[in-house]
C-alpha positions in Angstrom: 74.2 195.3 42.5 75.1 192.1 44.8 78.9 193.0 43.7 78.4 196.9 45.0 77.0 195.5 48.3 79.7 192.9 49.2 81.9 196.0 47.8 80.9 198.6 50.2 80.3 195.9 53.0 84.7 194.9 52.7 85.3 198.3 52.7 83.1 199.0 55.7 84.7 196.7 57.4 88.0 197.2 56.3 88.1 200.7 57.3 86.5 200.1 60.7 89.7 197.7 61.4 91.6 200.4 60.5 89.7 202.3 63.0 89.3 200.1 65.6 93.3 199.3 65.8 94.2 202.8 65.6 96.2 202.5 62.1 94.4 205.8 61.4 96.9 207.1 64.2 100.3 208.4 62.5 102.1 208.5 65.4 101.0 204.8 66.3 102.4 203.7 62.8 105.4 205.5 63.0 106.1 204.0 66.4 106.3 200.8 64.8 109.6 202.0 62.3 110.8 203.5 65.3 112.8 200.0 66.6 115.6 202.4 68.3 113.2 204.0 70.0 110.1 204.2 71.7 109.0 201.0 69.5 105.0 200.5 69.1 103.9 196.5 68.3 100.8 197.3 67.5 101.3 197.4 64.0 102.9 193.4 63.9 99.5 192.3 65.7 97.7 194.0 63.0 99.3 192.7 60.3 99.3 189.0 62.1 95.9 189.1 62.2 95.6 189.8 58.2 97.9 187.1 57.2 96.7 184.6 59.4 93.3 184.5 57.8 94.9 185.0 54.2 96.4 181.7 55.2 93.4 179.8 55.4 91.6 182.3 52.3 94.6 181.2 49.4 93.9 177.7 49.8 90.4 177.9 49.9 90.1 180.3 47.1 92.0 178.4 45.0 90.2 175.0 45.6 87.4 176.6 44.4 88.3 178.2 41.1 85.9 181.2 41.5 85.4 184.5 44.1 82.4 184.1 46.2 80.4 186.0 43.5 81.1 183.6 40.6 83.7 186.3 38.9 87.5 184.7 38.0 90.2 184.8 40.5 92.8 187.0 39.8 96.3 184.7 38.9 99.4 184.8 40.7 101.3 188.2 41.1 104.3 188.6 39.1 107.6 187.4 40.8 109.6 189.4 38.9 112.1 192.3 40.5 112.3 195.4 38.0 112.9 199.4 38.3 108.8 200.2 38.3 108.6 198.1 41.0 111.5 199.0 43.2 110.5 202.8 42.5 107.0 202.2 43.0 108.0 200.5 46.9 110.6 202.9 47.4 108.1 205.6 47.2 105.4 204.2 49.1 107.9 203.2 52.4 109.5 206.9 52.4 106.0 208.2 52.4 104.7 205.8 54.8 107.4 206.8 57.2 107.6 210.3 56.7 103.9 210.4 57.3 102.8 207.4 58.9 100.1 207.2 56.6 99.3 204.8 53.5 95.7 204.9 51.1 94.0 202.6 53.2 93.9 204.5 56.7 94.0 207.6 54.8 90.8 207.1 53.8 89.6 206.2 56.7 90.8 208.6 59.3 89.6 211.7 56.4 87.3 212.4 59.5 89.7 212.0 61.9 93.0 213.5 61.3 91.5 217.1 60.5 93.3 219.5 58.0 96.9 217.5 57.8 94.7 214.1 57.3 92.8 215.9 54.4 95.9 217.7 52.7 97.7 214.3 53.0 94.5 213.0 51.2 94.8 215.4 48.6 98.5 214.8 47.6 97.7 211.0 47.5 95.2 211.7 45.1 97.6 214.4 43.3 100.5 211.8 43.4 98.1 208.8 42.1 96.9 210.6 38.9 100.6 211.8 37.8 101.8 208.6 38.4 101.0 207.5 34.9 102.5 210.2 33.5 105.5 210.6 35.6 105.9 206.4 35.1 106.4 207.0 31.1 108.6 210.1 31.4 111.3 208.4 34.1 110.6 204.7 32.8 111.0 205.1 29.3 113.4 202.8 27.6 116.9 203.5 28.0 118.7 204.2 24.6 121.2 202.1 23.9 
């Protein structure tokens, strides 16, 4: 039950950050890719302040050898450059800049963005459950 709480509590709070610094905004997103243009920062100062703390978070997770709730640290993300993972980014920065939208503030703008916010929704969720299936059709080994 504790688990659910600090669950729902992150998310609360991750989505009201979201909210707060208007990354449920499209437009103010897309001004950020937009460096010939009218160029928005507001996006940097966002991401600044999630890396700083994540500086001071590693370390300290990883002195001590558990997550808050006891449960085991996840390890260290793979380093390694392949096609699932230059498909899988490619995909997610064309749609992020055609749209201006990624799953985070998509979820929490639903209420906010009106019908476009909840289509978008719906084709993140469509696009998410045929990834699997699309992933073994264009990933397959290639025959020698």
């Amino acid at each position: 039950m504790m688990r659910l709480l600090v669950a729902l509590f992150s998310g609360s709070l991750f989505g009201l950050g979201l909210v707060v610094s208007d990354m449920v905004n499209a437009q103010r997103v897309q001004g950020w890719m937009d460096v010939l243009g009218n160029w928005d920062p507001t996006l940097g100062f966002v991401l600044l302040g999630a890396i700083l703390p994540m500086l001071l978070a590693w370390p300290l997770g990883a002195r001590r050898g558990k997550a808050f709730l006891g449960n085991a640290l996840p390890g260290p993300a793979s380093v390694q450059i392949n096609r699932e993972l230059f498909l899988g980014a490619a995909l997610f920065g064309v749609g992020w800049g055609l749209v201006g939208l990624c799953p985070g503030p998509a979820v929490a703008g639903l209420g906010l963005n009106g019908s476009s916010g909840l289509f978008f929704f719906l084709a993140m969720g469509a696009g998410m459950f045929a990834a699997s299936p699309l992933r073994r059709l264009f990933l397959r080994p290639v025959a020698a």
